[in-house]
C-alpha positions, 0 to 999 in steps of 0.5 A, spaced: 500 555 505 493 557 505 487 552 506 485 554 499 492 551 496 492 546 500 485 544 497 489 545 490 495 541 490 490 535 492 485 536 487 491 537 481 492 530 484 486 527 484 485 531 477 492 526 474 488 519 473 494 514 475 489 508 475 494 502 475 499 506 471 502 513 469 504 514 476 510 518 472 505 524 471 504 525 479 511 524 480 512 529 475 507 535 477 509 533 486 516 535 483 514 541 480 512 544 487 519 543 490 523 546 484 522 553 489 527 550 494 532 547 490 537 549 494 535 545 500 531 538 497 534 533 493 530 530 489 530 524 485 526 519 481 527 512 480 523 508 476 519 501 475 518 501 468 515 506 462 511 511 465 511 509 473 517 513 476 517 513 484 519 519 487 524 521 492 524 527 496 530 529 503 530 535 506 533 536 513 540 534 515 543 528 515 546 527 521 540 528 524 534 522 525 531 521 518 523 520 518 520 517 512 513 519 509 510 514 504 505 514 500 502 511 493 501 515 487 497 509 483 489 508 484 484 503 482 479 504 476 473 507 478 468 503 475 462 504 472 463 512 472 456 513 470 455 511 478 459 516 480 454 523 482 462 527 482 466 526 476 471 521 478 477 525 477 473 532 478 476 534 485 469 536 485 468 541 492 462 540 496 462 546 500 455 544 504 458 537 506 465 540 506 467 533 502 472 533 496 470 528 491 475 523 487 478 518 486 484 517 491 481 522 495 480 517 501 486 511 498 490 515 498 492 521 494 489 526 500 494 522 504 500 523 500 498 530 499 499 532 506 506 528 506 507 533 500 505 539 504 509 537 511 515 538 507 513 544 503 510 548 508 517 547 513 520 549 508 516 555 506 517 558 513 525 556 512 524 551 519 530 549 521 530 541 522 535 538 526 534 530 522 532 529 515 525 528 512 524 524 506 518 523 501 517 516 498 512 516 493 510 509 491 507 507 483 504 500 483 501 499 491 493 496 489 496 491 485 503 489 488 508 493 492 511 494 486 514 501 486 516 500 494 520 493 493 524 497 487 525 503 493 527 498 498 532 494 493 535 501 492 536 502 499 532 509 499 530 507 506 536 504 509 537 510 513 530 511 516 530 512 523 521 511 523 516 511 517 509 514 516 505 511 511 500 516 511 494 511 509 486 513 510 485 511 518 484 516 522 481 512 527 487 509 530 494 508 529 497 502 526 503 499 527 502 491 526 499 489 519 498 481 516 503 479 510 500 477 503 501 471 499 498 471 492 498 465 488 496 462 482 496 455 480 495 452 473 494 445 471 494 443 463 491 438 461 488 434 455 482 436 450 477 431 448 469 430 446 466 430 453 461 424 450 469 419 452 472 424 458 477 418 459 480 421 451 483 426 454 486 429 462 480 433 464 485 441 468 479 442 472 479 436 475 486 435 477 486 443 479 480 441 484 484 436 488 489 442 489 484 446 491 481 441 496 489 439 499 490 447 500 484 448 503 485 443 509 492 444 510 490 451 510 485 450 515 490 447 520 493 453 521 489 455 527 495 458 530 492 465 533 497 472 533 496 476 539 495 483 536 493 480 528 489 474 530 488 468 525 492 467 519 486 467 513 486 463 506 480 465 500 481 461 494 478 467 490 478 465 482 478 460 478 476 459 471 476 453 466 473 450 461 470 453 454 464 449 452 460 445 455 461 438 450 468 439 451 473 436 456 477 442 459 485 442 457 486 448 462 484 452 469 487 456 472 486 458 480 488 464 484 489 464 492 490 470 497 493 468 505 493 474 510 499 471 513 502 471 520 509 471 523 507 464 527 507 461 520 513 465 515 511 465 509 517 461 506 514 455 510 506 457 506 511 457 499 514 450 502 507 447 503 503 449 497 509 447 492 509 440 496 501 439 495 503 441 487 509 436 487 506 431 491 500 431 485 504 430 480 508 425 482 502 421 484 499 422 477 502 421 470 496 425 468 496 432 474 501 437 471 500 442 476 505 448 476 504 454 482 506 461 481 506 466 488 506 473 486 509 479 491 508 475 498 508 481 503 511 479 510 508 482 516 508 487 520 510 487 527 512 493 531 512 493 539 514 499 543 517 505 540 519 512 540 514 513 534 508 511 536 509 513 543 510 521 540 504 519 535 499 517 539 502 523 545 501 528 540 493 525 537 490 529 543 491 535 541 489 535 535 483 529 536 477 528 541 481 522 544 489 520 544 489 514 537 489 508 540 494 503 537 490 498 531 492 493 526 490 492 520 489 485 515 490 490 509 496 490 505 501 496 504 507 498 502 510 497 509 511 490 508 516 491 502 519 497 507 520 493 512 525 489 510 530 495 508 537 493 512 535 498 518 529 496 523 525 502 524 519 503 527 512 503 521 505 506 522 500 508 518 495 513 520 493 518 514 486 522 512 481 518 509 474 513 510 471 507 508 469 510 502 475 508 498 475 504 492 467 506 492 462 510 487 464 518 489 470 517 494 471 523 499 475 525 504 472 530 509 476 537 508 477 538 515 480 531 517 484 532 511 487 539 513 487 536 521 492 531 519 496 535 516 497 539 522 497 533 526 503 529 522 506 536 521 508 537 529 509 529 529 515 530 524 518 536 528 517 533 534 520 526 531 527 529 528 528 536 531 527 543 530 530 550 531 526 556 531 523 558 525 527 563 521 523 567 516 525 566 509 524 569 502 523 565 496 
């Protein structure tokens, strides 16, 4: 495959807006590039709900290892699009700064490109693998794992031998991330005129003693991770009130806990459901009620056959050998690594910090890079014969 197509695929990616929705089109036109081969791909989709279908591509022999790539099709809003100098989906090319533009060019459909083209392009040469590669193309990551869960509980990765999650870092490779607890707590109360508070049961003063509860259990947990560090919890929203003469009958607040494997997340979901119970015994007047949404485990991996072989094979393709990294950020990796199997997890992928900014980029020749260096990653991983030269 040409650089040129190689660029392509990902601007006909970047070009689909799949903002927090409509994952089914990516999945759709990804498809569309196997149908070449489909006499040696199985593929198959498996949907969240309407109009967001993950997407599942083998390819290789059963019986040998099976290595998993991974990535999401769904990207974040861009925002103010009049802030962006590129058209947000353009796929615009800057030939002077060697720069592709768009959203997902970084987080992280340049990644998922090259997982796309690792195996288009073993299959275009008619390379014999001795393992299986397997795609998962996720909807749903920037807000909630939702596609990697459904996958997980399908048992699309049950058969994994090591997963590649071609996310944007490129510096190093992760191999340990922080678990993820979303939660939300409500508290109702009674509305009043604000001239005779003591008529009504003011929300946000019933949710503040939930706040201060949770924040000085929460800052007890000093407990230190050696490769994630301190586990960190951030009230990060809160609303109540509609007018400023009337006592508030409701609030609402939303926490967010990177989570380590020192304090398990069914123990956070103990803790704060005590602070809630306790509250409401304690008061006729507290109606506190908390709700956690997709909690992510964490990741831990230790010395593996994956990593070794990634990092071996980075010293060819970069200026040093990637060091191993971890990484506070959420990704599919948590869901995945609750399948029935354990097997090895990384993320390393092309990409920058300018995810989620004004004029998202990926560097073409990092982009193009990576699909080299993860492509010998894979053969190396699960085996290859000599290339056999075929026709289609």
């Amino acid at each position: 495959m040409t650089n040129d197509e190689k660029i392509n695929i990902l601007q006909n990616l970047i070009q689909i807006e799949s903002v927090n929705d409509h994952e089914e089109q990516v999945a759709d036109y990804i498809s569309s590039l196997f149908e070449p081969y489909a006499d040696k791909v199985q593929i198959k989709k498996v949907p969240f709900t309407t109009g967001r279908t993950n997407l599942v591509v083998t390819m290789g022999n059963a019986n040998g290892k099976h290595l998993g790539f991974s990535g999401h099709m769904d990207v974040v809003d861009p925002g103010n699009v009049d802030e962006w100098k590129h058209g947000p989906f353009s796929g615009d090319v800057d030939l002077d700064q060697n720069k592709l533009f768009g959203r997902g060019a970084s987080d992280m459909k340049s990644g998922l490109a090259a997982a796309v083209i690792i195996m288009l392009e073993l299959l275009e040469s008619g390379t014999a693998i001795e393992g299986q590669i397997k795609l998962l193309a996720t909807v749903g990551e920037e807000t909630g794992e939702y596609g990697a869960h459904v996958l997980t509980q399908a048992g699309c990765a049950d058969d994994l031998d090591g997963l590649i999650i071609t996310e944007p870092h490129m510096d190093g490779i992760i191999t340990s991330c922080k678990g993820v607890i979303d939660y939300q707590v409500t508290s109702i109360g009674a509305p009043a005129h604000s001239s005779r508070p003591d008529m009504g049961i003011n929300a946000i003063d019933n949710l503040v003693q939930f706040y201060l509860a949770a924040k000085q259990l929460m800052d007890g947990h000093n407990e230190v991770n050696p490769k994630l560090g301190k586990m960190t919890h951030s009230i990060d929203i809160i609303n109540g009130g509609k007018q400023v003469n009337s006592v508030p009958d409701y609030a609402m607040l939303k926490g967010n806990i990177r989570s380590i494997p020192e304090y398990s997340n069914d123990q956070i979901f103990k803790d704060l459901q005590k602070i809630v119970d306790d509250l409401n015994a304690s008061d006729s007047k507290m109606n506190l009620k908390i709700e956690f949404i997709y909690p992510e485990v964490p990741i831990i991996n230790g010395e593996n056959l994956l990593t070794k072989l990634a990092q071996e094979v980075s010293d060819k393709y970069f200026d040093q050998i990637l060091p191993v990294e971890s990484s506070s950020g959420a990704n599919d990796g948590s869901e995945f690594v609750q399948a029935k199997k354990q097997f090895p997890i990384i993320l390393v992928g092309p990409g920058n910090n300018s995810s989620h900014g004004y004029d998202e980029y990926v560097d073409i020749p990092q982009y193009l890079n990576s699909i080299d260096y993860l492509k010998e990653v894979a053969e190396q991983f699960v085996g290859v014969s000599e290339l056999t030269k075929t026709s289609f």
